[in-house]
PAKOLRO-727095 format. One line per 5 residues: number of its first residue (from 1); for each residue x, y, z of C-alpha. Coordinates in Angstrom, 1 decimal. Example, Ala and Ser with C-alpha at 12.3 -4.5 7.8 and 13.67 -1.06 7.14 Angstrom:
1) 12.3/-4.5/7.8 ~ 13.7/-1.1/7.1;
# end
This chain:
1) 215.3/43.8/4.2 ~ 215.1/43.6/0.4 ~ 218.4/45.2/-1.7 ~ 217.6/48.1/-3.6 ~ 216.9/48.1/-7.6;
6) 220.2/49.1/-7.7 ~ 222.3/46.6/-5.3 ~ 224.4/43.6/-7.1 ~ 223.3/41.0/-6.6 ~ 226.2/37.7/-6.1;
11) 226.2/35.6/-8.5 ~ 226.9/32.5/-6.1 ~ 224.8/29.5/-6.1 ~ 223.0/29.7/-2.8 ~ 223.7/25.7/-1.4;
16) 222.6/25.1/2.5 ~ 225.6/23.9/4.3 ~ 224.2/20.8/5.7 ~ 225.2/17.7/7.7 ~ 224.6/15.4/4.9;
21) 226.6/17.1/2.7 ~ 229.2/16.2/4.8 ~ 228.2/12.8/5.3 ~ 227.7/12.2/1.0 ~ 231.1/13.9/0.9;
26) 233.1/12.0/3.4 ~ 231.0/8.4/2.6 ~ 232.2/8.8/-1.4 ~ 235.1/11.0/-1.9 ~ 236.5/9.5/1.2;
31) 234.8/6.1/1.2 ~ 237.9/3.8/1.9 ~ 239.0/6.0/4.6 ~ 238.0/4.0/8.1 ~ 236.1/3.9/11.5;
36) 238.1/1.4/13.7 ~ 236.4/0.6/17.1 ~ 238.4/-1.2/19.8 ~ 237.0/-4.2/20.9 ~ 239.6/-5.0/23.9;
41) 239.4/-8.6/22.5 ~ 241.9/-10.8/20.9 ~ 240.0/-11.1/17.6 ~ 241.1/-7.0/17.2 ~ 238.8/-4.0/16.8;
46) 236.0/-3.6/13.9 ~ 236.8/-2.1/10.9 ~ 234.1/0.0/9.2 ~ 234.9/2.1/5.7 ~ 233.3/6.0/5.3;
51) 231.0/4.2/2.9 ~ 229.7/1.7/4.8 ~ 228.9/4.4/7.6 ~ 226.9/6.3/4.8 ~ 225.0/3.2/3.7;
56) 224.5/2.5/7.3 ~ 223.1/5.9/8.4 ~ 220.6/5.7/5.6 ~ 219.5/2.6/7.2 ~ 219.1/3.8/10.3;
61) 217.0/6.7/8.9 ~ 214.7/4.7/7.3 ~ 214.1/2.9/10.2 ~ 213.6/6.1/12.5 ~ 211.6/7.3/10.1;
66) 209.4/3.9/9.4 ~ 209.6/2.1/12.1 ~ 209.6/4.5/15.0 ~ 207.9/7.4/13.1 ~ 210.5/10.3/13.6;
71) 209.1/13.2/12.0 ~ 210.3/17.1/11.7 ~ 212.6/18.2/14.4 ~ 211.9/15.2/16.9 ~ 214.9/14.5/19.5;
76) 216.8/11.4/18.5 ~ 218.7/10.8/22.2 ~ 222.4/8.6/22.6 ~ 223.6/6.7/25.0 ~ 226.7/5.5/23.3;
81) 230.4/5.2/24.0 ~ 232.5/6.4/21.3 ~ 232.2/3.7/18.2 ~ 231.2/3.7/14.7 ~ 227.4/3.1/15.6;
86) 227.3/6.1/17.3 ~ 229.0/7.8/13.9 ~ 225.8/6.5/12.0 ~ 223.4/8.3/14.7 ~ 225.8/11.4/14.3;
91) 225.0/11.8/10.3 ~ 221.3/9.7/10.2 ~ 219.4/11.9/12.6 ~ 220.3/15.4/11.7 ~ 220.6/14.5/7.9;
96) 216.9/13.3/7.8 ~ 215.6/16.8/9.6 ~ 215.7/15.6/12.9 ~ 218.0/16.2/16.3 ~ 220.6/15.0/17.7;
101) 220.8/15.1/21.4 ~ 224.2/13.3/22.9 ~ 223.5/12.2/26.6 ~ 226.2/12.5/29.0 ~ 226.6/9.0/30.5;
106) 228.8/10.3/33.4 ~ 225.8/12.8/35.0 ~ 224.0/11.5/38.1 ~ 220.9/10.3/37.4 ~ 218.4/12.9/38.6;
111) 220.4/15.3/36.1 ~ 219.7/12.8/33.1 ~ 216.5/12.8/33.8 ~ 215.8/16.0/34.1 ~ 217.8/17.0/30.5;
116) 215.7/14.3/28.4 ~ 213.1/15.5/29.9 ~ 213.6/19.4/29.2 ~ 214.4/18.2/25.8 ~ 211.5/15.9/25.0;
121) 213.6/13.1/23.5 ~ 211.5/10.5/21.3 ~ 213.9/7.8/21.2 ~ 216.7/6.6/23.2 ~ 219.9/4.5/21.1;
126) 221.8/3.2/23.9 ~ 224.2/0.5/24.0 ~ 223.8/-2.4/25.5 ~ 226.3/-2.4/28.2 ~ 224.8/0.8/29.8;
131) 221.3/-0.3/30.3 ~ 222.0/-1.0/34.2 ~ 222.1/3.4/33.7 ~ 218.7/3.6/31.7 ~ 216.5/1.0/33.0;
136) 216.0/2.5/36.6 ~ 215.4/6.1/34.6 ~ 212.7/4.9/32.0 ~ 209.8/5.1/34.2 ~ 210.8/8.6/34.8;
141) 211.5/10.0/31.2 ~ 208.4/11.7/30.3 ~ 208.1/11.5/26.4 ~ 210.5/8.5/25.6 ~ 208.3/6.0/23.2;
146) 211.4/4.0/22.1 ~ 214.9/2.6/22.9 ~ 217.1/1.0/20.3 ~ 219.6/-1.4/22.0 ~ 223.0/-1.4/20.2;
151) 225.2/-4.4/21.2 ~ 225.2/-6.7/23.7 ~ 224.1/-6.6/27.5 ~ 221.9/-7.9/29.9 ~ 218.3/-6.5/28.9;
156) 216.6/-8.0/31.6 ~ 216.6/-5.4/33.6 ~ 215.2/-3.2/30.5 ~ 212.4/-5.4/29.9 ~ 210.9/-4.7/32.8;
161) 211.1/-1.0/33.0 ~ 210.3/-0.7/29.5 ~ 206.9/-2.6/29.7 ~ 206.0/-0.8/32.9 ~ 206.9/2.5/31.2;
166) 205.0/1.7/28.0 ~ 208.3/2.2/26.1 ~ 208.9/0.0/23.3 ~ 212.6/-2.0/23.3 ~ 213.9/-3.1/19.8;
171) 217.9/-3.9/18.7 ~ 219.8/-1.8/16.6 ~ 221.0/-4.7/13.8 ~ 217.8/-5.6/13.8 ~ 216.1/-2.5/13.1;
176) 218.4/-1.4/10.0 ~ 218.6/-5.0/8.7 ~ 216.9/-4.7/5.0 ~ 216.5/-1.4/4.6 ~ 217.6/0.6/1.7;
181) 221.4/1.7/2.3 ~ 221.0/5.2/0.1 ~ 218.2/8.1/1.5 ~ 216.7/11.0/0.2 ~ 218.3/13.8/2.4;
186) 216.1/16.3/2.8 ~ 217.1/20.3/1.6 ~ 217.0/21.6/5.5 ~ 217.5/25.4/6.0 ~ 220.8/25.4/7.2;
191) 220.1/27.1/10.0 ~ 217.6/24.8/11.7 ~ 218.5/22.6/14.8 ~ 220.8/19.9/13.8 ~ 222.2/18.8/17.2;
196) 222.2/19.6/20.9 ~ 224.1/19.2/24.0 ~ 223.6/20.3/27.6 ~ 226.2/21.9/29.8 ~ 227.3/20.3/32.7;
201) 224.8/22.0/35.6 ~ 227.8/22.9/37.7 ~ 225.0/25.4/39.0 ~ 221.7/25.0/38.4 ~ 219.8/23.1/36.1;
206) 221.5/22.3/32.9 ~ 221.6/24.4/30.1 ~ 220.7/23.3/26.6 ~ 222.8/24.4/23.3 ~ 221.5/24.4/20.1;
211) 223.6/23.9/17.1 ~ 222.4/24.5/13.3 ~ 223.6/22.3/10.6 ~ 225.0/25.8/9.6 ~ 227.2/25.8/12.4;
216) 228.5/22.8/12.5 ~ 229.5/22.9/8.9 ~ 231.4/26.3/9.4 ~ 233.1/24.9/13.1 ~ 234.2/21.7/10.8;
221) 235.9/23.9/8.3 ~ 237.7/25.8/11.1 ~ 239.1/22.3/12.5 ~ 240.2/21.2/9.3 ~ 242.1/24.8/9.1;
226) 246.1/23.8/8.4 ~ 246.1/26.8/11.7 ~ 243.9/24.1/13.9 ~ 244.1/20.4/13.8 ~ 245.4/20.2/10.2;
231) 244.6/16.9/10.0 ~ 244.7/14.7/6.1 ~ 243.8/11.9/5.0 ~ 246.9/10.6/5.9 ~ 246.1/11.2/9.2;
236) 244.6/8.3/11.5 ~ 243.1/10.5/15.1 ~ 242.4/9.1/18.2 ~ 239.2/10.4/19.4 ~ 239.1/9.6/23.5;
241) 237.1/12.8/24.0 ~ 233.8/11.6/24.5 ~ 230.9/12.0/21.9 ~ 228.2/13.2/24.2 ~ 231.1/15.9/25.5;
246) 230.5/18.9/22.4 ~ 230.4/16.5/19.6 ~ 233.8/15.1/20.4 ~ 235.1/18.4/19.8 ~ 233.6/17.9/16.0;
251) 235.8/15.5/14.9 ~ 233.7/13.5/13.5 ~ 232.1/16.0/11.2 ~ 235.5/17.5/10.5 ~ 236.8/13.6/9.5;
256) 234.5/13.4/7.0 ~ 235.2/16.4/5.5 ~ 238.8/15.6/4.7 ~ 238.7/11.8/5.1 ~ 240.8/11.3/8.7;
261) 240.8/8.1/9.7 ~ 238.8/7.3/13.4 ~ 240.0/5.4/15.9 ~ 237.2/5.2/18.3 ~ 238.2/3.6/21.8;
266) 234.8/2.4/23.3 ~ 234.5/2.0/26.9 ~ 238.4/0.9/27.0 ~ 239.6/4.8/28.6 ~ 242.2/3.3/31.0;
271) 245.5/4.1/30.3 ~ 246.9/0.4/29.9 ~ 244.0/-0.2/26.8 ~ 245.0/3.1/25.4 ~ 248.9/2.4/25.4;
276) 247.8/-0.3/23.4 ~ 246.0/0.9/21.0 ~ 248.2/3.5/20.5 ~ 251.3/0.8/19.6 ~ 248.5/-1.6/18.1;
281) 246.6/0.9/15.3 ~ 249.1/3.7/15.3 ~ 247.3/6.9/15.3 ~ 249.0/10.5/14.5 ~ 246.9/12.6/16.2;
286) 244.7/12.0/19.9 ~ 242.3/14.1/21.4 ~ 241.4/14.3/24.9 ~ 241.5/16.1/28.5 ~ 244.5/16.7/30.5;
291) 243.7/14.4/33.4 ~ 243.7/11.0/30.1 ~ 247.3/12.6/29.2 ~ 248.4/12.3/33.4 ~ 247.3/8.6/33.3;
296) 248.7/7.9/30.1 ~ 252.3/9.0/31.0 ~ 251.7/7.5/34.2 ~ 251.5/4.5/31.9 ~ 254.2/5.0/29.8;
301) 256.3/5.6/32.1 ~ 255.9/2.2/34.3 ~ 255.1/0.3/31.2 ~ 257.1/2.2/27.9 ~ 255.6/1.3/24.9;
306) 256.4/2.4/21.0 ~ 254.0/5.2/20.6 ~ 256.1/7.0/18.1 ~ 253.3/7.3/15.4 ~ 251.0/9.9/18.0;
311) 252.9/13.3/16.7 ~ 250.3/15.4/17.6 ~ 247.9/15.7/20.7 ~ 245.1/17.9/21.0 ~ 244.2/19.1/24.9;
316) 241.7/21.1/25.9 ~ 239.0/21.5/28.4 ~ 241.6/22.8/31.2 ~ 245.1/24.4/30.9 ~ 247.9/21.6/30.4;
321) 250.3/21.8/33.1 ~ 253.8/23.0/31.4 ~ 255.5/19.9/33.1 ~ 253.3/17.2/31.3 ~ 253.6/19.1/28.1;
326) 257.0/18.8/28.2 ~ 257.2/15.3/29.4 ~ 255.2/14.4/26.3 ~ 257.3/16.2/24.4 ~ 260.8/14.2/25.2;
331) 258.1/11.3/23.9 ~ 257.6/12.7/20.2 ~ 253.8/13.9/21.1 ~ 253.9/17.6/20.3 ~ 250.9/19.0/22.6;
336) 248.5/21.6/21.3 ~ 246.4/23.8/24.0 ~ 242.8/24.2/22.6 ~ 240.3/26.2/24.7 ~ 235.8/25.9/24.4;
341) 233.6/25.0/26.0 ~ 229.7/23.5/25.1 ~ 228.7/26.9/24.0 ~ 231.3/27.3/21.4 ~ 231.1/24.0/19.5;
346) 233.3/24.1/20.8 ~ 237.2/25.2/19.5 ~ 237.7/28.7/19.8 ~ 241.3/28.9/19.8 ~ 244.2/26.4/19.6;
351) 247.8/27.7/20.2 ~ 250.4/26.8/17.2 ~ 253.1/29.2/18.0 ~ 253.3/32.2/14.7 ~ 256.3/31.0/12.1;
356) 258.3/33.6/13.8 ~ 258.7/32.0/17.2 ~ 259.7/28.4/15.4 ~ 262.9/26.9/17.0 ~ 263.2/30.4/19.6;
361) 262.8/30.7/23.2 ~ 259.6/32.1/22.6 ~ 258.2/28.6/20.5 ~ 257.2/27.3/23.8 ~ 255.5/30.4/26.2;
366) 253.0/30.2/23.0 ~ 252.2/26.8/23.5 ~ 251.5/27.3/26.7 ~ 248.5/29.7/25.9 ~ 245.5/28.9/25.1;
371) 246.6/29.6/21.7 ~ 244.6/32.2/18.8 ~ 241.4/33.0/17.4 ~ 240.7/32.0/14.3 ~ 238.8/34.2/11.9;
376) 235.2/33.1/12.7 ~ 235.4/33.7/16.3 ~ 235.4/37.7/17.9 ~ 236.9/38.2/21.0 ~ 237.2/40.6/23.7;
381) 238.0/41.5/27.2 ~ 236.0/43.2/29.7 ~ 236.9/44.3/33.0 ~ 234.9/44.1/36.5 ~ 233.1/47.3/35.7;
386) 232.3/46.6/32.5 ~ 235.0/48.6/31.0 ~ 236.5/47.1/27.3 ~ 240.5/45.9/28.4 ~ 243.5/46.4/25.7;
391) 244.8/42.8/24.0 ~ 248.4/43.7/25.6 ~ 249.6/40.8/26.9 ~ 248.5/41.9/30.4 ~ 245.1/43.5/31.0;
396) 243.3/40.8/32.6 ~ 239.2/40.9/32.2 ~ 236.7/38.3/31.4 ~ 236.5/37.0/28.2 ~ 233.4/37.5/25.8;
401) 232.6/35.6/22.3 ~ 230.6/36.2/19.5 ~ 231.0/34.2/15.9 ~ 229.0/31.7/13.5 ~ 229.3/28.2/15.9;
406) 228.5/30.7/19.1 ~ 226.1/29.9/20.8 ~ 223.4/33.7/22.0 ~ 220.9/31.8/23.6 ~ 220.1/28.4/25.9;
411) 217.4/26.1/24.6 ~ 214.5/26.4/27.2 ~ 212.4/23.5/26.2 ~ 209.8/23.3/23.6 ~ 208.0/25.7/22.3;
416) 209.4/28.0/24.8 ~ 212.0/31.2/23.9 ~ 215.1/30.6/24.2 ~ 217.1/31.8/27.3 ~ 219.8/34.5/27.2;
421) 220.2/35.2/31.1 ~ 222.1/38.6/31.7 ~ 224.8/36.2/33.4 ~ 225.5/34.7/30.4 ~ 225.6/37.0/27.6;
426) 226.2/40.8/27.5 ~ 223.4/43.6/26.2 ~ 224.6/43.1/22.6 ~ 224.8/39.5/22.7 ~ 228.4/38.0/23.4;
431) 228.7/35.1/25.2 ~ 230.1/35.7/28.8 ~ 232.5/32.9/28.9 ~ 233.1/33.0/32.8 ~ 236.7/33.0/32.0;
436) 239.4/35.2/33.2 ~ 242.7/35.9/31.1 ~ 244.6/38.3/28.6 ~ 245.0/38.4/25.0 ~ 248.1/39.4/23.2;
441) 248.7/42.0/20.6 ~ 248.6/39.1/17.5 ~ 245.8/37.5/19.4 ~ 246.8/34.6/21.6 ~ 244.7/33.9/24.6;
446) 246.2/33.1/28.0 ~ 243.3/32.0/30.2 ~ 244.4/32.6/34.0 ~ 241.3/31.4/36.2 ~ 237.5/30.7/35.6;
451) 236.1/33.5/36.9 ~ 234.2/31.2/40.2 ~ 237.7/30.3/41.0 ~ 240.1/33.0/40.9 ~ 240.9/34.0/44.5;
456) 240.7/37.1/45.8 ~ 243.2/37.6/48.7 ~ 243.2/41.5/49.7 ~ 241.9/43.0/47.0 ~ 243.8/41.3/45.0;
461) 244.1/38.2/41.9 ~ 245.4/34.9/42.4 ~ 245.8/32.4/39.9 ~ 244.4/29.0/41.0 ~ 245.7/27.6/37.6;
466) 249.4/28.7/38.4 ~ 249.3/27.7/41.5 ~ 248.4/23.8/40.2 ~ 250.8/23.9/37.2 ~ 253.6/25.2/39.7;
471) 252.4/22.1/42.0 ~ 252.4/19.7/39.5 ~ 256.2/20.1/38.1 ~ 257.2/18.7/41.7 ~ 258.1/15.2/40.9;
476) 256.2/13.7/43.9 ~ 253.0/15.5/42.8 ~ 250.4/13.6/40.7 ~ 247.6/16.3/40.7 ~ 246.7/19.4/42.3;
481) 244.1/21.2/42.7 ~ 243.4/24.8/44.4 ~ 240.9/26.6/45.3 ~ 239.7/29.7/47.4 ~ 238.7/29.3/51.2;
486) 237.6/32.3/53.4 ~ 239.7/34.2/55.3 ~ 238.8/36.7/58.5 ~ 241.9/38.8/57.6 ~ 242.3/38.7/53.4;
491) 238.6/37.9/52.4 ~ 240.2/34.9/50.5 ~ 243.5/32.4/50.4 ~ 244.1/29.2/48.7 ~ 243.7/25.7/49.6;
496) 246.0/23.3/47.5 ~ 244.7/19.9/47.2 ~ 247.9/17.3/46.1 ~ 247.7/13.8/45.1 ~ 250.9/12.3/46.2;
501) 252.7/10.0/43.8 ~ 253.7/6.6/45.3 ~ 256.5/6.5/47.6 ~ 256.8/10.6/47.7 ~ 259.0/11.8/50.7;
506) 257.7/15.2/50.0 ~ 256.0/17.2/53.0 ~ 253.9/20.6/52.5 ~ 256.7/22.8/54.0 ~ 259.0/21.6/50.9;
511) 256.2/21.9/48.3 ~ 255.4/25.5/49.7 ~ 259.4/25.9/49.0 ~ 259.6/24.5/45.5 ~ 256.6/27.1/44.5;
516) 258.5/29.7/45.6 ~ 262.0/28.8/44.3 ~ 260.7/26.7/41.5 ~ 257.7/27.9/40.7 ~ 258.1/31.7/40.7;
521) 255.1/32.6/43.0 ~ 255.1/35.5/44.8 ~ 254.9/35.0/48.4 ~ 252.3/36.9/49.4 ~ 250.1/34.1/46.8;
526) 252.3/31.3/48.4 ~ 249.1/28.8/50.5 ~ 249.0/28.3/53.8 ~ 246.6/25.6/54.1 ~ 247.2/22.2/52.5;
531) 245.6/18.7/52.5 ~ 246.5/15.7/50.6 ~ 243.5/13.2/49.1 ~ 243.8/9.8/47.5 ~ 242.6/11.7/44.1;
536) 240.6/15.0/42.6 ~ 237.5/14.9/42.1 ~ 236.5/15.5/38.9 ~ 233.2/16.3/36.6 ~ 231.4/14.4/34.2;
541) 234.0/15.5/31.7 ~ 237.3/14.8/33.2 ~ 237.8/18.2/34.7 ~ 238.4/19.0/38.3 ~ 235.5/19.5/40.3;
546) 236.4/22.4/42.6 ~ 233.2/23.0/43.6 ~ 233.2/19.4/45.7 ~ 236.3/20.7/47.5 ~ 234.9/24.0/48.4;
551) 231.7/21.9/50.4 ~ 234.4/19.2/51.5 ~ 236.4/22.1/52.9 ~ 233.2/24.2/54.1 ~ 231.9/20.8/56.1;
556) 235.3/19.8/57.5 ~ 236.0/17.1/55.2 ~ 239.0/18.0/54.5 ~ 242.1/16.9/57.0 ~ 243.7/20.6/56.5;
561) 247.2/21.6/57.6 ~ 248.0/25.0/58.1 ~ 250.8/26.3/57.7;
# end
């Protein structure tokens, strides 16, 4: 709609907040700030500066653009660990109009498949060492023309594939050796695709998200917030969150912006590499799911290391069980809850306790949430019939979204309309999260189930997320997980799942006690049935997989004691 004759008009300049803005920004103002990838050798990880990552992403555009003839909004596909090559693609591809699409390396195959497929990637960057996981895929990938091999590995097995697929192979080095290290960004509307990534496919196929260069530039701004990470360029973070997992929960576009040093592990995710590089390169700040922080005390614990430079650790992806947050916390690391998810860029809230709370008995039961909205992201409740919940602290309801790095629709391939199933987002497009929790009065979030795994026991609510944080303060308990199993008399009770720790003398009878007289449960939510297994299973992104112990339990998998 046009303003009227009579509307003023701003007098701001009207800029496109673009990906290579931040890129120009970070690769000059920030220029000596650095991009360290662990090698796991004795000769010590690769240093690359912010400018050499600009002059190198300007090489690999020219070369997407010359060599392999990338035009318009083509999908540019990785297959990357985290490293500063896969930076480069980061910036290059979206800068120079085209699309980022990060490939989970973790999904089975069919699932890969299917996701390049549905989003008609072009070219493939994949490094070398996981070509044993492309090779047997190429012959199935429908519109891949090209795959750029970074690093070494055995490309044997590529060869072959590649030649019968008609796809053509070339190496990375090779590729941006003599090519101009400065490009001609292009002015992109700003809200034009910049990068995509697909959810996980817990049910069904996967589903694609979008996100504009407009987004990402806003969502990078909100991490850089001294409310979020707060990070300078003093700062040195420890990015173990996998880039293909929601664009490393945009750390590397936020870096950039304020010049935060990267320390990128590679494929080294183990907790004895990560100790080390941890005392080695002395980060402030990590990044990274709950179930890296277990192993990582697990580490530090048998093996104690100085690790007195990480201050600050950023968890998200599931709740933090109170006990390893305070275990981390008699270690220096101050842990910070974050909570998103694919559709959301994905930090919608991260929980630093108000000013007020500082030092009080209060400090900590804010932690524990989920933590606040900031001021680009809406929230609101919404009970089982619809009905819109009070933020009091208590009112649980499913949560909705709406804001600027939100996704309203799921990419449903090309040239096709986007999809906005009635599952998924409400009549006046908010995002159904799936999520079930409360909001406080000054806006904290406290997240009590995902709305497939609450249990309902008699008509009423329990927690499977209290029950495992309650299960995992026992000291003989190394993870838990619980979930809902049918039940002729309450429609639902819980199963909890526990990973023993070695040596534990515990039995289920004594962890049933501790939840009651430790853990606070009521005892009408206290399990019946229990099981032990050798670990959890979890999903492509470190989470627990509850839907693998619902089918264990369903098929009699499970060796199941009942109480």
């Amino acid at each position: 709609m046009s303003p009227r004759e009579d509307t003023v008009l701003s007098t701001m300049q009207d800029v496109p907040l673009l990906v290579s803005r931040i890129l120009t920004h970070g690769s000059t103002i920030h220029g000596s700030s650095q991009v360290t990838t662990w090698t796991g050798e004795e000769r010590g990880p690769r240093r690359r500066s912010f400018a050499e990552i600009g002059a190198r992403a300007a090489q690999l555009a020219h070369a997407l653009r010359e060599d392999l003839s990338v035009t318009g909004d083509e999908r540019v596909a990785t297959l990357m660990w985290n490293h500063s090559e896969h930076i480069e693609a980061y910036f290059a591809i979206p800068s120079m109009g085209a699309v980022l699409h990060t490939l989970n390396l973790r999904l089975p195959a069919a699932q890969l498949t299917w996701i390049v497929n549905h989003a008609a990637d072009r070219v493939v960057i994949a490094d070398g060492s996981l070509l044993p996981l492309l090779a047997p895929l190429l012959p199935h990938l429908k519109t891949v023309e090209h795959v750029v091999v970074n690093g070494p590995g055995d490309r044997s097995a590529l060869t072959g594939a590649a030649d019968a697929a008609g796809v053509r192979v070339h190496d990375y080095e090779e590729l941006l050796a003599g090519k101009p290290t400065a490009y001609d960004w292009p002015d992109l509307d700003e809200r034009t695709a910049a990068a995509m990534c697909y959810t996980s496919g817990t049910t069904g196929d996967p589903k694609g998200v979008v996100y504009s260069h407009r987004s990402i530039y806003l969502h990078s701004m909100q991490v850089n917030l001294a409310q979020s990470m707060g990070l300078t360029d003093r700062d040195t973070s420890l990015v173990v969150v996998p880039q293909f997992h929601v664009n490393a929960w945009g750390l590397p576009h936020a870096t950039f912006m304020t010049g935060v040093n990267m320390l990128m592990p590679d494929r080294f995710l183990q907790p004895a590499p990560l100790a080390e590089m941890i005392e080695r390169e002395r980060p402030t700040h990590a990044a990274a799911v709950p179930t890296i922080w277990q192993g990582l005390l697990a580490e530090l614990t048998a093996h104690p290391r100085d690790v007195a430079s990480l201050t600050q650790v950023t968890i998200g992806g599931s709740a933090c069980p109170p006990s390893l947050m305070e275990a981390f916390d008699r270690l220096g690391m101050r842990v910070f809850h974050a909570w998103g998810m694919t559709e959301t860029s994905p930090l919608g809230t991260i929980a630093r306790p108000p000013a007020h709370t500082i030092g009080t008995d209060q400090e900590f039961a804010y932690r524990l949430t989920q933590g606040r909205f900031p001021a680009g992201v809406e929230a609101r409740l919404t009970g089982p019939g619809g009905e819109r919940l009070p933020w009091d602290g208590e009112s649980a309801g499913e949560l909705e979204v709406r804001g600027a790095w939100i996704t309203g629709a799921y990419y449903n391939g090309p040239d096709a309309e986007p999809l906005r199933p009635a599952d998924k987002f409400s009549e006046d497009g908010w995002l159904k999260t799936g999520d079930v929790g409360t909001i406080s009065a000054d806006g904290f979030l406290t997240l009590t189930d995902r709305a497939k795994d609450v249990i309902k026991s008699g008509g009423e609510w329990i927690s499977s997320v209290e029950l495992e944080n309650a299960l995992m303060a026992h000291p003989d308990v190394a993870e838990a997980a619980v979930v809902a199993v049918p039940d002729d008399k309450w429609g639902e009770r819980p199963l909890a799942t526990v990973v023993l720790r070695e040596g534990a003398t515990t039995d289920f009878t004594a962890l049933r006690a501790f939840l009651a007289e430790e853990g606070g449960i009521a005892k009408w939510q206290l399990p019946e049935r229990w099981t032990v297994v050798e670990t959890v299973p979890k999903t492509s992104v470190g989470k627990f997989d509850k839907k693998v112990l619902r089918r264990q339990y369903a098929e009699g998998g499970l060796d199941v004691e009942q109480l």
